[in-house]
C-alpha positions as CSV (number, residue, x, y, z in Angstrom):
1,X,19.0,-15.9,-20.4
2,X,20.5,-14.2,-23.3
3,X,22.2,-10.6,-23.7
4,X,19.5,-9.1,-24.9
5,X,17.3,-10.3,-22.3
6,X,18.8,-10.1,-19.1
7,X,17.4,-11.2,-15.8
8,X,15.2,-8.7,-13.4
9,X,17.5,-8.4,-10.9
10,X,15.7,-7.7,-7.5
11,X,16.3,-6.7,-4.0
12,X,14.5,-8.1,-0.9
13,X,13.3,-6.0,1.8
14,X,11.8,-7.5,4.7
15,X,12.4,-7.7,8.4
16,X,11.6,-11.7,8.9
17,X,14.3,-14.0,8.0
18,X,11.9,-16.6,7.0
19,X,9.6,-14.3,4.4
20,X,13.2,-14.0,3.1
21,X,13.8,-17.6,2.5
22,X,10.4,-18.2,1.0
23,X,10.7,-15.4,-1.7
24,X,14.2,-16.3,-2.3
25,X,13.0,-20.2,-2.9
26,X,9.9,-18.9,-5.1
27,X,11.7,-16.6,-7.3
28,X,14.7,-18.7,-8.2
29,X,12.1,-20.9,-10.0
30,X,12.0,-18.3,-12.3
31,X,14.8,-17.8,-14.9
32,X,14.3,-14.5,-15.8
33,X,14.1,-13.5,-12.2
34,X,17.7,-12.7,-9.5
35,X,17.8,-12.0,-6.6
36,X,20.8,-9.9,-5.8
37,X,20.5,-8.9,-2.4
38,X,18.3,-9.0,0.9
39,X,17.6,-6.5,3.5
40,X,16.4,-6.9,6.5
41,X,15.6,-3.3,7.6
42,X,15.1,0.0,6.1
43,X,18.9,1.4,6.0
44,X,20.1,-1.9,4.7
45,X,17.8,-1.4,1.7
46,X,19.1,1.6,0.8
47,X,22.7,1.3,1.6
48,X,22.3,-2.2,-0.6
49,X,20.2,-0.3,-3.6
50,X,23.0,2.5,-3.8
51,X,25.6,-0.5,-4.1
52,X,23.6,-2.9,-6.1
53,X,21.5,-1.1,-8.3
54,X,18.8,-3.6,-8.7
55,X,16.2,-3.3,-11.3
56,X,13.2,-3.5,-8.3
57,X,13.4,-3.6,-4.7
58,X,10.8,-5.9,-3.0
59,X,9.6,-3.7,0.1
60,X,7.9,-4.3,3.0
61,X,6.3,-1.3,5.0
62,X,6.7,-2.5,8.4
63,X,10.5,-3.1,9.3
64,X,10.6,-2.9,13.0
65,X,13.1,-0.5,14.0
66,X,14.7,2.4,12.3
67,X,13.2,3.7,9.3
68,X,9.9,1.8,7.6
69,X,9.6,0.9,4.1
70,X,7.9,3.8,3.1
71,X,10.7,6.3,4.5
72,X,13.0,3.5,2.4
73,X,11.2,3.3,-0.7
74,X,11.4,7.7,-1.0
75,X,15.0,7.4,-0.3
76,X,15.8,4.7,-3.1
77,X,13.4,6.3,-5.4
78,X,15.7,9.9,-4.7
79,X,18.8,8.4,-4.4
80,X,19.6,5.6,-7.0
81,X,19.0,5.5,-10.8
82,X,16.6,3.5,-12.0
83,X,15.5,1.0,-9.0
84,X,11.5,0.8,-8.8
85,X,10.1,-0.1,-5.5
86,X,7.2,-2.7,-5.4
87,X,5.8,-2.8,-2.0
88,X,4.8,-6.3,-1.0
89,X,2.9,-6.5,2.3
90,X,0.0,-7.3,4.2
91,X,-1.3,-4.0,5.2
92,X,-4.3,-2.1,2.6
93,X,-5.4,0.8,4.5
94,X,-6.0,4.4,2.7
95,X,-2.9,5.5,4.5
96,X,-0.8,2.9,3.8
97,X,-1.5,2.8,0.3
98,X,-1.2,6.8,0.0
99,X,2.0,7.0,1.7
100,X,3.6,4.3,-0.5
101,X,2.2,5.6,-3.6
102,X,3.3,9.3,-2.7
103,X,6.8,8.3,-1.8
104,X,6.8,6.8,-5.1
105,X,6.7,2.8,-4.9
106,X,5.7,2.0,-8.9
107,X,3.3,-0.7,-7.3
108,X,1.7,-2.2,-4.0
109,X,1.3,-5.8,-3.9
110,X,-0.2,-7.9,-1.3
111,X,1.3,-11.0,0.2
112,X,-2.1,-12.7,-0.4
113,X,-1.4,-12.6,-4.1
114,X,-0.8,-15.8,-5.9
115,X,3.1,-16.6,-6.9
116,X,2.2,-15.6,-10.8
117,X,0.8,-12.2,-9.9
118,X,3.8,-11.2,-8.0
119,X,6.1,-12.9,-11.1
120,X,4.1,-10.7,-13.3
121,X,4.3,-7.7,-11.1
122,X,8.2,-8.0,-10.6
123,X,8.1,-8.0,-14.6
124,X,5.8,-4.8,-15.1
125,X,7.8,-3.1,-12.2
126,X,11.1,-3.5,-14.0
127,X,9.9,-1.7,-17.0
128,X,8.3,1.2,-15.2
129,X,4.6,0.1,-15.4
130,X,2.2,0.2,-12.3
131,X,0.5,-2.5,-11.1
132,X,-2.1,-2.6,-8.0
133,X,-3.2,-6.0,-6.0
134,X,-7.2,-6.0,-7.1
135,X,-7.9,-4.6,-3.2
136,X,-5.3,-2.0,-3.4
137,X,-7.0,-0.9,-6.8
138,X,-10.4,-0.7,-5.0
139,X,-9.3,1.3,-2.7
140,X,-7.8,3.9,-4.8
141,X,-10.6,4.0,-7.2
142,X,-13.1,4.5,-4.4
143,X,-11.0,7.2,-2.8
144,X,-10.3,9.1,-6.5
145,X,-14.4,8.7,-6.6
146,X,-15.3,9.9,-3.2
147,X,-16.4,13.6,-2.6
148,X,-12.9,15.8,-1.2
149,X,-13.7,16.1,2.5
150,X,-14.5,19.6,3.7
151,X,-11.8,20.9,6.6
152,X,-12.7,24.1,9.0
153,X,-10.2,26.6,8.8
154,X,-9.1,25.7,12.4
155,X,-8.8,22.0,10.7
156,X,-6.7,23.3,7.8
157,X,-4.4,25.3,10.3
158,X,-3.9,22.4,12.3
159,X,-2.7,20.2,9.3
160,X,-0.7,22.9,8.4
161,X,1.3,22.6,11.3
162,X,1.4,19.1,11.2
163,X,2.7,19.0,8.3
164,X,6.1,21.0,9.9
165,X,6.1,18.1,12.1
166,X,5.0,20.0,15.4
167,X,3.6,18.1,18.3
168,X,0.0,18.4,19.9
169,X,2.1,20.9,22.2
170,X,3.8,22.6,20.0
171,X,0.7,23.3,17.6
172,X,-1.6,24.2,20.6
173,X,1.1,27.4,21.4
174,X,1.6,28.3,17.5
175,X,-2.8,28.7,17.5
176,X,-2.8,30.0,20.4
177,X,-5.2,27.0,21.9
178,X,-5.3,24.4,24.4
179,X,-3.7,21.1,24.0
180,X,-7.1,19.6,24.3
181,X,-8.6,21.2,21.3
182,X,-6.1,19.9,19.3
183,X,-6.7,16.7,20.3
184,X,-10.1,17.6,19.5
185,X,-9.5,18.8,16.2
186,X,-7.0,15.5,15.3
187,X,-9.8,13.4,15.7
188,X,-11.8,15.2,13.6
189,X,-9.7,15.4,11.0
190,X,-8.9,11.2,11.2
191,X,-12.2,10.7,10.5
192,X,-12.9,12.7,8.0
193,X,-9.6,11.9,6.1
194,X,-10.3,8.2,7.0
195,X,-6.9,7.9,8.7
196,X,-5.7,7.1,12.2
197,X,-1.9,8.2,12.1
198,X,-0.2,11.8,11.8
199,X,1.9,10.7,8.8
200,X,-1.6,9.2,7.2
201,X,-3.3,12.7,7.6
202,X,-0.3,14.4,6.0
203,X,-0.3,12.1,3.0
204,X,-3.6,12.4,2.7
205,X,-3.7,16.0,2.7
206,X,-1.1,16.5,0.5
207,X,-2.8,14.2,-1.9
208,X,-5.9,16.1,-2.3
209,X,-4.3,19.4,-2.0
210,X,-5.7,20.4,1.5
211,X,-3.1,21.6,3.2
212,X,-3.1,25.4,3.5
């Protein structure tokens, strides 16, 4: 590899030892690909991409404890100059792909892939440039085609305070309603958001502009 050329130098980020080891073996048959560092949580990956300052971290979402790889990926995309995050997992839901995408991984790749597409992934990463497994595409197409969902005001105020981070509890008391009807309300709002988390619903709001 000459000066002018020098290798993509990535950072690993996954919480099994052995997905590790297999992305360490497959990359170093490539000779403009180096690994500089593995993580095997969410702080490590972020205390390693402030020291390293790798051109792309490889990020899982799930991580086990502590923060997950989307938390991870805002924080190195904030905090370091330069590092892209391609998530590489095996998860495709709406939320999923949202919350990656809005804490601002440059691409989301599925482990399903064949070696060449993550190669040329790493390689379009590096330089800034998206790129989307063909299910993860889809998925985003369909949701930028799909109709906004419509929200009742009583939906609207109830992602509102969700979006402060309140509990069921705490949200019934700010509305002035029962614990119950939020629950009520929550459901209501997963499904028409096509979510099934709190931190899904948010993203999702926040993407189409429907919080209050």
């Amino acid at each position: 590899m000459t000066a002018a050329h020098p290798p993509v130098r990535i950072l690993l980020c996954d919480d099994h030892a052995v997905v590790r080891a297999g992305l360490l073996a497959l990359l170093g048959s490539e000779p403009d690909i180096e690994v500089v560092g593995e993580a095997g949580s969410g702080e490590e990956a972020v205390a390693l991409a402030a020291r390293l300052a790798p051109d792309v971290v490889l990020m899982d979402l799930q991580l086990g404890k502590g923060i997950d790889g989307v938390e991870a990926t805002r924080l190195i995309v904030t905090g370091t100059d330069g590092a892209h995050v391609l998530v590489l997992t095996t998860y495709d839901t709406d939320a999923d792909i949202t919350r990656a995408i809005e804490a601002g991984a440059t691409g989301y790749l599925l482990k399903a892939e064949r070696p060449e597409e993550l190669f040329t992934a790493i390689r379009s990463a590096a330089q800034g440039r998206t790129t989307l497994s063909p299910p993860v595409a889809s998925r985003v197409m369909a949701r930028m085609r799909k109709p906004l969902p419509t929200l009742t005001d009583r939906e609207r105020d109830i992602l509102g305070q969700l979006s402060r981070g309140l509990g069921n509890r705490d949200i019934a008391r700010a509305l002035f309603i029962s614990e119950a009807t939020v629950k009520t309300h929550l459901g209501r709002i997963y499904d028409k958001l096509g979510v099934d988390t709190r931190a899904g619903a948010v993203a999702v709001a926040k993407e189409q502009r429907l919080l209050p």
